[in-house]
TORMARKOL-978820 format. One record per residue (C-alpha): residue number from 1; z, y, x. Coordinates in Angstrom, 3 decimals, always signed. Example, Ala and Ser with C-alpha at 12.3 -4.5 7.8 and 13.67 -1.06 7.14 Angstrom:
! residues 2
<site 1 <+7.800 -4.500 +12.300>>
<site 2 <+7.140 -1.060 +13.670>>
***
This chain:
! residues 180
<site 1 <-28.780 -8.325 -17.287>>
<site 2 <-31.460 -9.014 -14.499>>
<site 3 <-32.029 -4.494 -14.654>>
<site 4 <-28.022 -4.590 -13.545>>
<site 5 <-28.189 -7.398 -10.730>>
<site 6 <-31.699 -5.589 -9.678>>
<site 7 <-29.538 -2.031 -9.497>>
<site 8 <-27.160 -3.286 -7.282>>
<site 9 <-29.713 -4.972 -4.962>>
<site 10 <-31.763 -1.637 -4.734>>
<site 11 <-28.021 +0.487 -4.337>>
<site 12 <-27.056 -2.155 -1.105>>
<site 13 <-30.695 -1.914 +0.131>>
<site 14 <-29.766 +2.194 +0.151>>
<site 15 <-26.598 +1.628 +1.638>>
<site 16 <-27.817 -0.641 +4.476>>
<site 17 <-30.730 +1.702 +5.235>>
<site 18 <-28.434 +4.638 +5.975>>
<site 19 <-26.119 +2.061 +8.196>>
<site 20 <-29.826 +1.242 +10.080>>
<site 21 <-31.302 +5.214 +10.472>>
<site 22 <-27.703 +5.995 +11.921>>
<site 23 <-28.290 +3.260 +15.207>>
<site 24 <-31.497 +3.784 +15.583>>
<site 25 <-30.857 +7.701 +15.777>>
<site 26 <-28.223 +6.518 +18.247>>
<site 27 <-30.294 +4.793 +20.339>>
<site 28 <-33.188 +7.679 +20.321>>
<site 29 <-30.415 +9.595 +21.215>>
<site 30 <-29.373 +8.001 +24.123>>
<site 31 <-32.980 +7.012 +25.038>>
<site 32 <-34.139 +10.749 +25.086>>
<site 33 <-30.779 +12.022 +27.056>>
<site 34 <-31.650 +9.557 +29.501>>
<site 35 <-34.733 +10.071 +29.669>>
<site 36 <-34.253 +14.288 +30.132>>
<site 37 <-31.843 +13.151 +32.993>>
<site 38 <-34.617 +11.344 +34.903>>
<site 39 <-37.259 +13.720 +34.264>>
<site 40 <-34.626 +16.468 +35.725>>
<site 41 <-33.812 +14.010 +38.568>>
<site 42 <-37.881 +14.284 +39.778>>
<site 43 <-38.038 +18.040 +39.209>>
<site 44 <-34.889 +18.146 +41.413>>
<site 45 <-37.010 +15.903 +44.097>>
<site 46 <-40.276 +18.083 +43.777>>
<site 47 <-38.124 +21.339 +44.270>>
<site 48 <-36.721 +19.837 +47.340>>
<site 49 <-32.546 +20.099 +46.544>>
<site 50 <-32.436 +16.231 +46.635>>
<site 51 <-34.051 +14.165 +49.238>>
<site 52 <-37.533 +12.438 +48.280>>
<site 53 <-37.269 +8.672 +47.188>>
<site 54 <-39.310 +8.883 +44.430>>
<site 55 <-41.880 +10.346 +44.684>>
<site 56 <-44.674 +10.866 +47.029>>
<site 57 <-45.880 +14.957 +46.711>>
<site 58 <-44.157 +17.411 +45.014>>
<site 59 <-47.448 +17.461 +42.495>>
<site 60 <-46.664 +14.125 +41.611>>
<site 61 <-42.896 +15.015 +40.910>>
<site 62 <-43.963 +17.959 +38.761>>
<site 63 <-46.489 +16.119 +36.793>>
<site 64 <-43.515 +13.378 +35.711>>
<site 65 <-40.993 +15.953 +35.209>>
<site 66 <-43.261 +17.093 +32.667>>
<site 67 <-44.593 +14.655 +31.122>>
<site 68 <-41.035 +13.080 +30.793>>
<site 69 <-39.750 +16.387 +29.837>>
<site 70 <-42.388 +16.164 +26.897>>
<site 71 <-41.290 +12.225 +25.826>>
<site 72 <-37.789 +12.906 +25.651>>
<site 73 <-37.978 +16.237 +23.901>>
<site 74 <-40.186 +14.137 +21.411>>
<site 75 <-37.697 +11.093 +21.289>>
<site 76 <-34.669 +13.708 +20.858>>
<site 77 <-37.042 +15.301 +18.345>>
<site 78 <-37.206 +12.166 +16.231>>
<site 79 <-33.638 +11.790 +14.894>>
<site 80 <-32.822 +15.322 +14.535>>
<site 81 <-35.866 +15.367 +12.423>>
<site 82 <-36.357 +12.614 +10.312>>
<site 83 <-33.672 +10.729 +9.999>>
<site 84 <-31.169 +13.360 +9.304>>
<site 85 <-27.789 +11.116 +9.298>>
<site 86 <-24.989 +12.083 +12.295>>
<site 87 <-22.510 +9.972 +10.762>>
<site 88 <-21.518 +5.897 +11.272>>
<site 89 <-20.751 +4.248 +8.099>>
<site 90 <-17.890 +1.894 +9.275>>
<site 91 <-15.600 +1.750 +6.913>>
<site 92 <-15.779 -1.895 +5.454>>
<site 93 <-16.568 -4.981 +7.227>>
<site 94 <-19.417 -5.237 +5.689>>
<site 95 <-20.544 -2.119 +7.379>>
<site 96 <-19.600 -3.379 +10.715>>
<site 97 <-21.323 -6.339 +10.207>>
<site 98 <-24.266 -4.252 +9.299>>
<site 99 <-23.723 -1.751 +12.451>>
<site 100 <-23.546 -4.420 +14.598>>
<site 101 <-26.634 -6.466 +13.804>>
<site 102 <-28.563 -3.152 +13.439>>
<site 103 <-27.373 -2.461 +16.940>>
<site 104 <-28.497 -5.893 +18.003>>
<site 105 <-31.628 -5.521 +16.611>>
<site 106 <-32.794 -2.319 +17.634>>
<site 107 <-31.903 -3.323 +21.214>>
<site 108 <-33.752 -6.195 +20.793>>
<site 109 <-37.025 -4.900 +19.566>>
<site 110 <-36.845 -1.755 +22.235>>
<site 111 <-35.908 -4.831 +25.361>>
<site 112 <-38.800 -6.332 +23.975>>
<site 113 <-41.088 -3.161 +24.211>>
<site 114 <-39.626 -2.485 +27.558>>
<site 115 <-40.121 -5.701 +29.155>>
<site 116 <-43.057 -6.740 +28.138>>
<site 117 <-45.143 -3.985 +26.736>>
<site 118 <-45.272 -1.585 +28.941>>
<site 119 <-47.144 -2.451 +32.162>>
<site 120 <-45.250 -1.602 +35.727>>
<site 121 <-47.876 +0.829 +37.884>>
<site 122 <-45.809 +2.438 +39.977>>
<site 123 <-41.942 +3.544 +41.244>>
<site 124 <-41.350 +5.865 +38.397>>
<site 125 <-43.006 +4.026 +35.314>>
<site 126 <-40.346 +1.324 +36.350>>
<site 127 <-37.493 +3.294 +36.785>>
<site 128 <-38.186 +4.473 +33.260>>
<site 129 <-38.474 +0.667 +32.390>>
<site 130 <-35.011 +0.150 +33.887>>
<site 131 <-33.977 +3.025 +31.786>>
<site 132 <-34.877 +1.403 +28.677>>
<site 133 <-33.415 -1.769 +30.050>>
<site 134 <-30.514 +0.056 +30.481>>
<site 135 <-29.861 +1.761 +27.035>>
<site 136 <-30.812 -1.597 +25.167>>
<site 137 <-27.915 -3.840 +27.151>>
<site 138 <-25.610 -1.331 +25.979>>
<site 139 <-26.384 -1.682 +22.878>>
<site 140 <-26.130 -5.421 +22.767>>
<site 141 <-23.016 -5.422 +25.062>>
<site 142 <-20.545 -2.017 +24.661>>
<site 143 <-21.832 -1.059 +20.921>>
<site 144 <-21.238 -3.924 +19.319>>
<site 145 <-17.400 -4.184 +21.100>>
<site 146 <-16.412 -0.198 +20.626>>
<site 147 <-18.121 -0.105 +16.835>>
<site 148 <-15.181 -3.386 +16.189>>
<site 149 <-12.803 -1.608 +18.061>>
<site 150 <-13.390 +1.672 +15.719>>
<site 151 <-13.282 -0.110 +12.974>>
<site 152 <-9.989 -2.034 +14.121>>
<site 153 <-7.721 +0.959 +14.673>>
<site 154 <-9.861 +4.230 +13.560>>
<site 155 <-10.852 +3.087 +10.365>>
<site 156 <-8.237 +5.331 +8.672>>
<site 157 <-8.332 +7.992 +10.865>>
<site 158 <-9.594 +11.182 +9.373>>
<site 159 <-10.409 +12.899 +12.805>>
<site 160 <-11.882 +10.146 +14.524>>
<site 161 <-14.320 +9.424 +11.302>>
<site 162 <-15.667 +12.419 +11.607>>
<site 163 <-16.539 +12.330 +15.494>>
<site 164 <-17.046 +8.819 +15.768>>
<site 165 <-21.152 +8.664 +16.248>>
<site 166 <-20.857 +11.156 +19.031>>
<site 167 <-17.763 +8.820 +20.527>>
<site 168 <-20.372 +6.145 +20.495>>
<site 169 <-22.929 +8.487 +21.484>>
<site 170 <-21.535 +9.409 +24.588>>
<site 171 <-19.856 +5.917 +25.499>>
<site 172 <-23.240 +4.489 +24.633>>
<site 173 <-24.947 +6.747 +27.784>>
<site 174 <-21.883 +6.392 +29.753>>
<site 175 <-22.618 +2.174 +29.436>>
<site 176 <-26.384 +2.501 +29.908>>
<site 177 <-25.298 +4.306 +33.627>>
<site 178 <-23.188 +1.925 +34.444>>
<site 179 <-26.151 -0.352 +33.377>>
<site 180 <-28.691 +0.850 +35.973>>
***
């Protein structure tokens, strides 16, 4: 009898792990795109198309460009890789509840890492701060809202179940702009 209840615990932990690798490959997601944006944003400054706020020299703009170039190519990397799942289990409340508070969470822990980890030097180390900042208040503000509202009114929806993680995906990085 205790081998049954024990199943069903280890079947739930299985089912809750897939709900967690599916947010946080969300968040890597948006975290890299971002992240490629900036580090396009500086090579635009160093080449001279947009007007230098930034940085400094163009050698400075190059050198970020490509060492951000590297960290989100590694961050997009990451998901693509590893985790393997492109699909938001939101079918019963229990799933939502799970979304959400993975979504919570994972904001929570990268906020954390943001804001207090990583040391401010200089202009562009804290405009990828803000980025971070940015990605992890959308997750614990718009996420949490468009995941209910999916499960509200798409839940039954055959077309929207299949592209709902890039629907969050993309109003996920449209939040974290309107967020910096």
């Amino acid at each position: 009898m205790n081998y049954e209840n024990f199943e069903v615990q280890l079947s739930d932990f299985t089912d809750s792990r897939k709900n967690f690798v599916s947010i946080l490959g969300l968040y890597l997601f948006s975290l890299g795109t971002l992240f490629l944006g900036y580090s396009f944003y500086l090579l635009l400054e160093s080449i001279g198309i947009v007007e230098k706020n930034i940085i400094s020299w163009n050698g400075q703009g190059l050198l970020w460009f490509v060492v951000l170039f590297c960290v989100s190519i590694f961050i997009l990397f990451l998901p693509i890789e590893f985790f393997s799942v492109f699909k938001i289990y939101n079918k019963t409340f229990k799933d939502l509840i799970l979304n959400i508070i993975f979504v919570i969470f994972t904001s929570l822990i990268f906020l954390i890492l943001f804001q207090y980890l990583i040391s401010v030097d200089n202009l562009i180390i804290k405009e990828v701060v803000d980025i971070g900042k940015a990605v992890s208040f959308a997750g614990f503000i718009a996420i949490p809202l468009v995941l209910f509202l999916f499960h509200s009114f798409f839940r039954n929806s055959v077309v929207t179940n299949n592209f709902i993680y890039s629907f969050v995906l993309l109003i996920w990085l449209s939040t974290s702009q309107i967020f910096l």
